[in-house]
KOLZA-783713 format. One record per atom (N, C-alpha, C): x, y, z. Coordinates in steps of 0.1 Angstrom, whole numbers, plus 5000, padded with zeros to 4 digits. Layout:
BEGIN
XYZ...
//
This chain:
BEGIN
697629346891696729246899696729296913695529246917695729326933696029226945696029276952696129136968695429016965695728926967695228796965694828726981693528696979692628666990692728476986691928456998691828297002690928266993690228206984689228136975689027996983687827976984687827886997686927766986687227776973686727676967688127616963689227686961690527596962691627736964692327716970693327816978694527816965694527966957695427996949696327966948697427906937698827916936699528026936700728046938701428156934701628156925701528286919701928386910702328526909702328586901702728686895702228836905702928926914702328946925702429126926701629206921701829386926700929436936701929456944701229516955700529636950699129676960699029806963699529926969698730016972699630106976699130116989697830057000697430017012697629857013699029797015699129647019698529577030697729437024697429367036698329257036697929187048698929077046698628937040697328957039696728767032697428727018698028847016698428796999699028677001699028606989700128406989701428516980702028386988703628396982703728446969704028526960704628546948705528416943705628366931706628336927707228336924708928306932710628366930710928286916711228376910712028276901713028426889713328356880713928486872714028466856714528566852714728506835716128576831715928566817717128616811717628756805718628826802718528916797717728956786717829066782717729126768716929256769716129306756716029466759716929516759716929626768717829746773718929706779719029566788719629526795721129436797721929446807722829306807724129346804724229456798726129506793726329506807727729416804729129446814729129606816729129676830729929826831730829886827731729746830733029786817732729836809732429816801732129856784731229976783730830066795729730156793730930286798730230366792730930506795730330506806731230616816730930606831729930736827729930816815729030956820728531006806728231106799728031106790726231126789725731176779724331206772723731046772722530996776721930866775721330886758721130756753721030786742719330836742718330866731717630896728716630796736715130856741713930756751713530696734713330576734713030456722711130476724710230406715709330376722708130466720707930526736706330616736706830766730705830836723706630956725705731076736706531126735705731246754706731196766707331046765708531056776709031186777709231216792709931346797711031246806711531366809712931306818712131306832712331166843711631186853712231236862713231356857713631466871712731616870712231616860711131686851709831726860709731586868708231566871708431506886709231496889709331426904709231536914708131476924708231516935706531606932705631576924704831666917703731606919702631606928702231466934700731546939699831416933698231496940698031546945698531466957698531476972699931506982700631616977701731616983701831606999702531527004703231467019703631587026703231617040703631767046704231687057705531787062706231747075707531717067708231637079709731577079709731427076710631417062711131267062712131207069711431107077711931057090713231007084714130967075715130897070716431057068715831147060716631237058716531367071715631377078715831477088714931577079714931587068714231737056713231697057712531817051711331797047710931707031709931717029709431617019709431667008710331676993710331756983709031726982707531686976706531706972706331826970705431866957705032016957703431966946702732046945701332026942701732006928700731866926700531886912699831796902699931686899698331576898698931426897697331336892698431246890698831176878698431316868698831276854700831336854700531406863702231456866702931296874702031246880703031116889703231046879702530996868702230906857703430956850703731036845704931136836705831016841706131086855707331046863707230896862706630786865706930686868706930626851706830666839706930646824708730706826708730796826710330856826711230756831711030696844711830606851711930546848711030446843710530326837711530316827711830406817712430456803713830416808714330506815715730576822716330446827715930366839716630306846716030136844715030116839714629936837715229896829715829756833716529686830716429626813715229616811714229576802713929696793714129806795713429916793712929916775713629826765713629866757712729746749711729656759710929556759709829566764709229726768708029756778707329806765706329776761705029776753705029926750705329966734705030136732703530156732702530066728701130066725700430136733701130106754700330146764699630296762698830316769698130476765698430526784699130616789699230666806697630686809696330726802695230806802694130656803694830536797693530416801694030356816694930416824695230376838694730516848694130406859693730556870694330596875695430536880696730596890697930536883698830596897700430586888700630456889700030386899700230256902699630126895699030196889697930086877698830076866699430216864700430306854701630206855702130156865703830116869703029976867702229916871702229746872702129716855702329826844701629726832703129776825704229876830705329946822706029816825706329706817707629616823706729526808708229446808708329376796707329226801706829206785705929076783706328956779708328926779708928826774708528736781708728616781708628486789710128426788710628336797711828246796711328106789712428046793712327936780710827806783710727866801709827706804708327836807708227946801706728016795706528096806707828136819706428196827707728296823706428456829707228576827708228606832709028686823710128686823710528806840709628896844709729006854708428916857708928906870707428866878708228946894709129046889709429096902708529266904707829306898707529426894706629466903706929556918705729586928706229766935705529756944705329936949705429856965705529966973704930006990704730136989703830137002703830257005705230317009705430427008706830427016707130467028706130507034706330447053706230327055705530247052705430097055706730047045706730137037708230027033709530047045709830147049710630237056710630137070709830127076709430027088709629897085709529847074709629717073710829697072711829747058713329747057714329787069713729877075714929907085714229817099713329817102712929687115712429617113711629547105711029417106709729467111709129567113707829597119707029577109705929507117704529507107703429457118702129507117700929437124700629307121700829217130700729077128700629037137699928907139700128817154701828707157702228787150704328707147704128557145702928517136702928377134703028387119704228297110703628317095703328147095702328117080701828037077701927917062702327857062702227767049701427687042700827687030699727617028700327497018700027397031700227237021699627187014697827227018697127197005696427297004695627296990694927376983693727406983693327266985691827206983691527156995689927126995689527057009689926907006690126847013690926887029691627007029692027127028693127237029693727157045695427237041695827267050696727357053697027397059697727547063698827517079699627537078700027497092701127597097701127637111702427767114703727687108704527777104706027757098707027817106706427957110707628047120706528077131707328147143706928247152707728337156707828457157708728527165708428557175709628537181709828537198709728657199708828657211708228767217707228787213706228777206704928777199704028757199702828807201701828737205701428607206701328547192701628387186702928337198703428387199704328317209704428297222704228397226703328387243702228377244701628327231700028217237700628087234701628057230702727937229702227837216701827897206701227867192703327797182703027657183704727657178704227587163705727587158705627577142704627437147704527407132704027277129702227287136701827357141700227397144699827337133698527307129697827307119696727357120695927417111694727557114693827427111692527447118691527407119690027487120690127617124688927707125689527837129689127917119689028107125687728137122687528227134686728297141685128177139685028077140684127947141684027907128684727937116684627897103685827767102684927647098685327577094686627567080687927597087689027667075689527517063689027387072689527307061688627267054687227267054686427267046685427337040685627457049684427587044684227617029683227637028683027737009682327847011682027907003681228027004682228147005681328266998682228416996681728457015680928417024681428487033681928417044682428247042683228207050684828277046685228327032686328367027686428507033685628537033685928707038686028667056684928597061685728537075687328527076687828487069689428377067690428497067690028557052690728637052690928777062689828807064689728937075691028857088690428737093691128707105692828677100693228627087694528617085695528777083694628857079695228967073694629067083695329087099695029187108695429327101694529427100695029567096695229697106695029627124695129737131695629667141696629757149696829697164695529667170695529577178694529527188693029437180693329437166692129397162692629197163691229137167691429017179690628907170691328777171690428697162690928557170689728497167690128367172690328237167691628137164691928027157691727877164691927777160692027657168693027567157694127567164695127497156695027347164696027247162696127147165697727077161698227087171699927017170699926857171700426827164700726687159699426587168699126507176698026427178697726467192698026637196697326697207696326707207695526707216694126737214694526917205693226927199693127117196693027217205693227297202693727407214693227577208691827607210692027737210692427887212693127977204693928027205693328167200693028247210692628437208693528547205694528587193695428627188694928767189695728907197695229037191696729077182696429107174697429197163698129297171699529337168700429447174701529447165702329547164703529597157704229477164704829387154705629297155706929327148708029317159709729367155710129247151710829147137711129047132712428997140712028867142714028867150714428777136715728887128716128787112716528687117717728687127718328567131717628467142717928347140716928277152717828147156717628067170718027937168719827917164720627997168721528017170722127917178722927777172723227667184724827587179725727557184726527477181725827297182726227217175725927077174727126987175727126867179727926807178728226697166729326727160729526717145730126557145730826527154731326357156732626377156733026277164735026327161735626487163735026507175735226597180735026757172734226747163733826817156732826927160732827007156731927137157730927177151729627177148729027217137728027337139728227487135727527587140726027597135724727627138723427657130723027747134722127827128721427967125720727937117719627997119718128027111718628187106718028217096718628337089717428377082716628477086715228507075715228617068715928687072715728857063716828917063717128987052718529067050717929217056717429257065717129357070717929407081717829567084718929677091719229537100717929557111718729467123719429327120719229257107720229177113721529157112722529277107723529277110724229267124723429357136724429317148723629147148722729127143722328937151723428857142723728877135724428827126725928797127725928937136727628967140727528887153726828887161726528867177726328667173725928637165725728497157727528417156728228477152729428487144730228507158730128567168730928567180730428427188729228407188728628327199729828197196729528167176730228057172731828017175732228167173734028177180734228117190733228177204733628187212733228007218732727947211732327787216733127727216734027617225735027617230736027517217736827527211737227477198737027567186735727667186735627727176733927597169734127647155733227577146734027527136734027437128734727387121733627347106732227387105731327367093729927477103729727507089728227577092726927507086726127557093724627517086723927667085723827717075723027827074721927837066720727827078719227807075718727927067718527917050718128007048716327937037716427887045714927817035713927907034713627977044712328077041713328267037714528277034714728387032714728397020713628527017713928557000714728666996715428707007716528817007715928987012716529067004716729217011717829267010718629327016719229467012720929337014721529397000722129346993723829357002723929487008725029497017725229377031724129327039723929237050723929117046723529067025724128937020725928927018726429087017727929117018728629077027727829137040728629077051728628987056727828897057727328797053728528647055728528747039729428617029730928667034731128757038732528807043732828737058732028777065732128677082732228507080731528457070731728297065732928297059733228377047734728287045736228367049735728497054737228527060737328657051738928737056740028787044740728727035741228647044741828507029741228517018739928497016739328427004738728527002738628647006737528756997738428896994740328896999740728986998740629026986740629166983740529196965739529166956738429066961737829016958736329106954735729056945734529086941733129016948732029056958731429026961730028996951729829076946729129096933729529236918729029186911729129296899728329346892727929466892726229496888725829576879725329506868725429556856723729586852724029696844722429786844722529776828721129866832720629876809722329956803721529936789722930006780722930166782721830206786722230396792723230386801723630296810724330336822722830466831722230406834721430546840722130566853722730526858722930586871724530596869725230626858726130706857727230626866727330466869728430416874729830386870730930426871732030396865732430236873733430186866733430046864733629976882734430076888735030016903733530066914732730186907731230216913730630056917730730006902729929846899730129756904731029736911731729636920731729636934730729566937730029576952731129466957732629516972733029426972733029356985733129266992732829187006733529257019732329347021732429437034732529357044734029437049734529367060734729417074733629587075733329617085731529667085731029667099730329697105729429837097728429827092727729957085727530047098727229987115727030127116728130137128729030117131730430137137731030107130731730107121733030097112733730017117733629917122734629817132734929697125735329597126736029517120735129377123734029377110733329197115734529097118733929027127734328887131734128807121735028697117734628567107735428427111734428347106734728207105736028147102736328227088737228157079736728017076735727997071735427857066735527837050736427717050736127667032735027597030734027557043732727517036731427527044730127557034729627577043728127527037727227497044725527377038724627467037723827527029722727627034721827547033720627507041719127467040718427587029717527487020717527597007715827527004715127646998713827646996713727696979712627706972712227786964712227956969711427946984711728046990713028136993713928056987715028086990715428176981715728316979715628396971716728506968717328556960717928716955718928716968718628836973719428836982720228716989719328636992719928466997720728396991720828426974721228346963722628416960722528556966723928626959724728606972724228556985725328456993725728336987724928286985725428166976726628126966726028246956727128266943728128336945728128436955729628516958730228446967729628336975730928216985731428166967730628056964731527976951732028086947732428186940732828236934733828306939734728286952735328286953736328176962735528056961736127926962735427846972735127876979734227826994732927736984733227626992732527496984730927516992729827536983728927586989727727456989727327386999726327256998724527286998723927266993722527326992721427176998720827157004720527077015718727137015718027047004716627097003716327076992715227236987714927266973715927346965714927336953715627416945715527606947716727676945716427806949715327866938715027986938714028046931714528096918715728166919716528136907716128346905716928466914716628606908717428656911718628656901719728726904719828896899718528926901717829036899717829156909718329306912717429376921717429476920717229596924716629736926717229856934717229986931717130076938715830126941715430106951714130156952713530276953712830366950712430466945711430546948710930626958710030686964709830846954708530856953707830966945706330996949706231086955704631146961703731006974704830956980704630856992704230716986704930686973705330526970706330506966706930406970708230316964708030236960708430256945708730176935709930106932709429966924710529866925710229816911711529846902711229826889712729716888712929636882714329586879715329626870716029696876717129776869719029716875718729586883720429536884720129416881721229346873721829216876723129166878723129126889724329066896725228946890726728926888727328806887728628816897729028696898730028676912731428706905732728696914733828756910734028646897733328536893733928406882733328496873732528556870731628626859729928536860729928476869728628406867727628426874726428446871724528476874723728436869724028346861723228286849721928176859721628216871720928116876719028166880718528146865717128226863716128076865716628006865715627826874716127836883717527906893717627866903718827776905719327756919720027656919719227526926719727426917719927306926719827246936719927156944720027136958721827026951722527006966723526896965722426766973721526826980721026656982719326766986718426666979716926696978716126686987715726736996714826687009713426717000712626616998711226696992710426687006709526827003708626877014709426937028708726987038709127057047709026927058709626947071709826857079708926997093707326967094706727087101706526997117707026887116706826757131708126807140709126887135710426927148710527057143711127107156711527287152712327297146712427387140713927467133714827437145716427397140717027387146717827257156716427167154716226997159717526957152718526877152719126777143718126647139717326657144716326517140715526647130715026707124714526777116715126757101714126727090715026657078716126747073715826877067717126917064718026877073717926997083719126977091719926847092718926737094719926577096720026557082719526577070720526547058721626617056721926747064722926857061723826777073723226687080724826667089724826527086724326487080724726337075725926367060725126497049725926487042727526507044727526587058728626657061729226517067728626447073729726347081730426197066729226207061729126107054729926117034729726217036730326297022729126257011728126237011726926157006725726197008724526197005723126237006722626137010722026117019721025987027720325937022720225827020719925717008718325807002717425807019715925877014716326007001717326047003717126187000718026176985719226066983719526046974718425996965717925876966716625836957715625946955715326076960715226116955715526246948716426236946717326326935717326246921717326086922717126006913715825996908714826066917713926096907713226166902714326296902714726416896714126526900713726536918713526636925714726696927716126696925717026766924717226856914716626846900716226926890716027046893716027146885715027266887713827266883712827326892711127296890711027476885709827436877709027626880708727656894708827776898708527806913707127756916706327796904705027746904704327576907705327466908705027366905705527366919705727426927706527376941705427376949705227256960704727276973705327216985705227326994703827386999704827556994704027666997704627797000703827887009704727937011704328067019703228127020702528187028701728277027702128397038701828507032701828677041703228687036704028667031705528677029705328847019705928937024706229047017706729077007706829156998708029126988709429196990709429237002710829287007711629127010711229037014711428907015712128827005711728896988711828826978712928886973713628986976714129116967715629086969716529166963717829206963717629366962717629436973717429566978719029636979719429726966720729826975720229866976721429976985721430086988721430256981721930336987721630436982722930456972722630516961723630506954724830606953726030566949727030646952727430766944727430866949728530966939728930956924728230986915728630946903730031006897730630866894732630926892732730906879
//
């Protein structure tokens, strides 16, 4: 499927979401959610030989081995890869050779592998990428939606830029759509400081009313939509559009946005609160498991030390994070509960198809709660807390979830304060071949108890329905947040928010049935991203 544009006869739900291989940003949210084993997939490591012949490719026949064909590329990439210092293995060759390669992988390392349709033909797809969005299994889970709805590409410079800084062309405003239909509504959710959106002083809770003189809550027509979308989805520095939002019963305010390489700040809103009885209560906004936010994260974790008493409970705002690179959910969860509780301990456990394709022996598999610094080797700072509240979304995703499950799972009483999470305890090595990365699902994660079983998601401990877009992130008068310090003072869910758990918005929903969600959210956002992988022992 390709990018998903605004339909201005009723504004799309999320669904099922593959990037191209030139991303804009209008796409709507994908939806997080996950499923269950089977196929190829799901053995314990234990039980797999660490090395050994993979068994026989099942399925198409003409699979080759994708070390066979890698690097063999239409259009091979000239120069230095800015990550390795080398040059770019590419060497000439087509893209019935990329096609080889991304069927090989597909074979070798998906999770699923042994659930991907033998029928496909490589020769009724035009590219590799037409090729990779249809290789993935057609199961469904038990409530009918598919079972891989995680299955996408980047380019791999723009992936490269995104994962390691947060860069992308944007006006650093993202956006949420509360309704669908006219009336639509759409209203800012974030800004990053420093940003354009931000020094024209555009704050959450805006509501869109007109881009570029198109009437956005009630327009129809294919070229008020191509208006919308052109102005939501900037694709060059400096290119300039004009909105008129309107904040709570201000008058409207129009607003001339130019596009520029926007650097993400993951962490935000960094504040001690006053907990009652002399109490402490630390908060952080938390949006991306990306490079930089480990020093914000570490620099987060000192601020809290150093506040006079210390902190004695956290609030950790992860509502709009749908995760990212799986080591910065590690450390993470190691700065929250200490050495005490993670010594020896299992952070996660990561169990692949029944080849073992990447040749892990059992202690490889065991990702455990890094307790220094990735790029000084120095010694994170921590809490030591036994408890701690996350503000929690649908959005709330993979990477976000495996903080979650590796605090309980090793005892730290963990409170969820919102929705329900998206439910993907799913993730990836990601995979670059002739200048795309590919993201196929080849890990799943369980905590040191043995448990991951969470493909609805988790829960909330107390339900806030809908977003609270009338105070900033960070407000104690803002609903989560004041249900998360009520629950905390009170040991109870606030009557509003109890009644509604009673009427079974505490349940798990399909990701699909949720509103409002996201819009421009990347799928690096959604992911459980490692790293590179280790030395096979």
């Amino acid at each position: 499927m390709g990018i998903r544009k605004i339909d201005l006869r009723q504004l799309p739900r999320p669904g099922a979401w593959a990037a191209a291989a030139t991303l804009a940003v209008a796409s709507l949210l994908a939806s997080c959610g996950g499923g269950g084993g089977g196929g190829g997939g799901g053995v314990p490591l234990g039980l797999l030989p660490g090395g050994g012949t993979p068994p026989p490719a099942g399925g198409d026949t003409g699979i080759v081995p994708s070390s066979s064909v890698a690097g063999l590329c239409a259009a091979p990439r000239n120069g230095t890869n800015p990550d390795t210092g080398a040059g770019y293995p590419d060497r000439l060759g087509s893209l019935d050779k990329e096609k080889s390669w991304v069927r090989g992988w597909i074979d070798e390392t998906y999770l699923w592998y042994g659930e991907v349709p033998t029928t496909l033909k490589a020769a009724d797809y035009a590219t590799p990428v037409d090729w990779f969005n249809v290789l993935k299994t057609t199961a469904t889970t038990a409530s009918g939606k598919a079972k891989d709805r995680f299955h996408f590409i980047y380019d791999t410079e723009v992936y490269r830029q995104l994962s390691q800084g947060g860069v992308s062309v944007s006006y650093g405003a993202e956006f949420v759509s509360i309704a669908t239909k006219p009336p639509r509504e759409l209203r800012v959710v974030l800004v990053q400081p420093g940003s354009p959106a931000d020094l024209a002083g555009l704050k959450r809770g805006a509501r869109l009313l007109t881009v570029d003189g198109v009437d956005f809550v009630n327009a129809t027509g294919a070229a008020n939509a191509a208006t919308i979308n052109g102005a939501l989805s900037p694709k060059a520095v400096g290119e300039s559009h004009t909105f008129t939002f309107q904040l709570g019963s201000a008058p409207a305010v129009s607003y001339s946005l130019a596009a520029t390489n926007v650097t993400s700040k993951p962490v935000q809103n960094v504040t001690v609160l006053d907990g009652g009885g002399g109490k402490h209560v630390g908060y952080m906004l938390f949006n991306d498991h990306i490079t930089t936010a480990e020093q914000q994260l570490i620099d987060a974790v000192n601020t809290f030390n150093a506040s006079p008493g210390g902190i004695q409970d956290l609030v950790l705002d992860m509502r709009y994070n749908g995760g990212g690179q799986l080591a910065i959910a590690s450390r993470l969860a190691y700065m929250i509960a200490g050495p005490s509780a993670t010594a020896g301990k299992t952070f996660e456990q990561l169990t692949f198809n029944d080849k073992n394709p990447f040749r892990f022996s059992l202690a490889q598999s065991q990702m455990p709660f890094y307790s220094t610094s990735s790029r000084t080797s120095t010694a994170l700072p921590t809490l030591g807390l036994s408890r701690v509240t996350v503000l929690t979304s649908p959005s709330t995703c993979s990477a976000s979830e495996s903080v979650i499950n590796s605090l309980r799972g090793v005892g730290v009483t963990v409170n969820l304060v919102g929705g329900t999470t998206c439910g993907k305890p799913y993730g990836f090595y990601p995979q670059d071949n002739c200048g795309t990365t590919y993201f196929a699902i080849q890990v799943k994660g369980v905590n040191q108890l043995g448990f991951g079983d969470y493909g609805d998601g988790f829960p909330p401990t107390c339900a806030v329905s809908g977003d609270d877009y009338d105070h900033q992130l960070g407000d104690p008068n803002e609903a989560r947040l004041a249900a998360a310090l009520a629950l905390r003072s009170a040991g109870t869910c606030p009557a509003p928010v109890a009644k509604a758990m009673a009427q079974g918005l505490g349940k798990a929903q399909p990701a699909e049935a949720e509103t409002p969600f996201l819009i421009d959210q990347s799928p690096l956002r959604r992911n459980r991203l490692l790293e590179a992988l280790p030395n096979p022992g």
